[in-house]
C-alpha atoms as a printed R data frame, in Angstrom:
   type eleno elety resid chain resno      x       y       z
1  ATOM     1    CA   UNK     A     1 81.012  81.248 105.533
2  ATOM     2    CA   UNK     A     2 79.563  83.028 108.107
3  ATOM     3    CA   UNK     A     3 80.299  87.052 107.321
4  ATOM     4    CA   UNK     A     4 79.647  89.413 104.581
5  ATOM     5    CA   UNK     A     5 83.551  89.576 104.202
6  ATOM     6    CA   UNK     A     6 83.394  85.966 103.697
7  ATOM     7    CA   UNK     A     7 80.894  85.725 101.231
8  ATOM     8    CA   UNK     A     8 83.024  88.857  99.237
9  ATOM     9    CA   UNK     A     9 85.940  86.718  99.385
10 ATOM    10    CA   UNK     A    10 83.617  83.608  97.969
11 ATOM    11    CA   UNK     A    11 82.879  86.127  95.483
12 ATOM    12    CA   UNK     A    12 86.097  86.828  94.351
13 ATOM    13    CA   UNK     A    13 87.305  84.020  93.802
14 ATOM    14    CA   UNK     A    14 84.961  83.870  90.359
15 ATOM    15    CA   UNK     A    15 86.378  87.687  89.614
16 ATOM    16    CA   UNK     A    16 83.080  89.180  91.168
17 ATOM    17    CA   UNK     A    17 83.904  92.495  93.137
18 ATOM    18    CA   UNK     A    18 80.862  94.324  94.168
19 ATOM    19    CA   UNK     A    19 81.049  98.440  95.765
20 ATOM    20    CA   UNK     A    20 78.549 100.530  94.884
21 ATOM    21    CA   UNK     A    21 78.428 102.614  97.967
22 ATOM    22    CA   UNK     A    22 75.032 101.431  98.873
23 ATOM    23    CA   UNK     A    23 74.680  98.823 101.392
24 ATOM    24    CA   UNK     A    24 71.552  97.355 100.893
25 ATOM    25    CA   UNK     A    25 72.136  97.611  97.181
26 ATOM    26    CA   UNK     A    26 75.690  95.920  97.847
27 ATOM    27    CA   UNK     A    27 74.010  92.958  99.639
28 ATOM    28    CA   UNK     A    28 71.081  92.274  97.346
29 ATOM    29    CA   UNK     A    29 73.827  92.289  93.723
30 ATOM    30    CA   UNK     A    30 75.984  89.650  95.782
31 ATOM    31    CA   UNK     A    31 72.526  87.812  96.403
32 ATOM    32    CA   UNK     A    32 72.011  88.150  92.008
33 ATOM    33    CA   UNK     A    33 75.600  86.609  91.809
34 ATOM    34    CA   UNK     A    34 75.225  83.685  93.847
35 ATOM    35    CA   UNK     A    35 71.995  83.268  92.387
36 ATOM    36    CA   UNK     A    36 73.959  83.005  88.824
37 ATOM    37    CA   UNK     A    37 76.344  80.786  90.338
38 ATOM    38    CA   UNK     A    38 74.126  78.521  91.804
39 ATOM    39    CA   UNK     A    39 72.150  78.513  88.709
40 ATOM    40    CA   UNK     A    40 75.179  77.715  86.908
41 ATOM    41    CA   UNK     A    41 75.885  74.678  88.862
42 ATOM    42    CA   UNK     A    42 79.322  76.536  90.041
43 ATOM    43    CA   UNK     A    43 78.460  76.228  93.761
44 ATOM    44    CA   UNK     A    44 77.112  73.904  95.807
45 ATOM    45    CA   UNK     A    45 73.532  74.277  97.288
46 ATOM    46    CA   UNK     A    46 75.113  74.221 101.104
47 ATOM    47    CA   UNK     A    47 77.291  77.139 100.061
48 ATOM    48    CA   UNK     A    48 74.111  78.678  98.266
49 ATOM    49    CA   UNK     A    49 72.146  78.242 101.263
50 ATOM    50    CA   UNK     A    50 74.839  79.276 103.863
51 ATOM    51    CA   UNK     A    51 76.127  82.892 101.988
52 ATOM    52    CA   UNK     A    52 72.017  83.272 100.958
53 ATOM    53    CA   UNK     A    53 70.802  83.095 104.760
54 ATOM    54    CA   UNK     A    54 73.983  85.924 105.960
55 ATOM    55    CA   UNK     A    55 72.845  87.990 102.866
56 ATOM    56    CA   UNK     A    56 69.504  87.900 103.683
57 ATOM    57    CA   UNK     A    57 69.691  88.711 107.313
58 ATOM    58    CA   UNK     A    58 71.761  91.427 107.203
59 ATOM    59    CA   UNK     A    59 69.537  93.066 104.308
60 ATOM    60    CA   UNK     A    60 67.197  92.803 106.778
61 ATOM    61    CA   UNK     A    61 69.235  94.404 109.681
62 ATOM    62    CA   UNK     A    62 70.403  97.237 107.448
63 ATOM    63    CA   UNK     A    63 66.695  98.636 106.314
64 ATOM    64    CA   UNK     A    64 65.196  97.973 110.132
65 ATOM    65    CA   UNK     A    65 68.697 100.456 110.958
66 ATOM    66    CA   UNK     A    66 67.358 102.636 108.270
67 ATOM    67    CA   UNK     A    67 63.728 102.191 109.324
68 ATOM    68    CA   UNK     A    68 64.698 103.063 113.207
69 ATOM    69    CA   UNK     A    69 66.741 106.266 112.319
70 ATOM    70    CA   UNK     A    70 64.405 107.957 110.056
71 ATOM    71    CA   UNK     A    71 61.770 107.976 113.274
């Protein structure tokens, strides 16, 4: 994995689409799911860690854009 569209394909293949229209929102209900996947010992920690690190940073990047255009 190494996109968002990645991760949403990881996603679907256990029948989890995610839209709500909010970015940020998006990103952190795909982080809940892999959460519950990894909790459920469906995925393995390297794919936990992996899709967790590109959902984190790009959380990140999304409320700096935010942050930056509200100035």
């Amino acid at each position: 994995m190494k996109t968002i569209y990645d991760i949403q394909q990881f996603l679907k293949r256990f029948g989890t689409f995610i839209y709500i229209g909010d970015r940020v929102a998006d990103l952190e209900l795909m982080e809940m799911e892999l959460k519950e996947l990894y909790q459920s010992q469906l995925i393995e920690p390297r794919e936990f860690q992996t899709a967790l690190l590109i959902l984190r940073h790009e959380i990140q990047f999304q409320k700096e854009k935010v942050k930056n255009k509200d100035r």
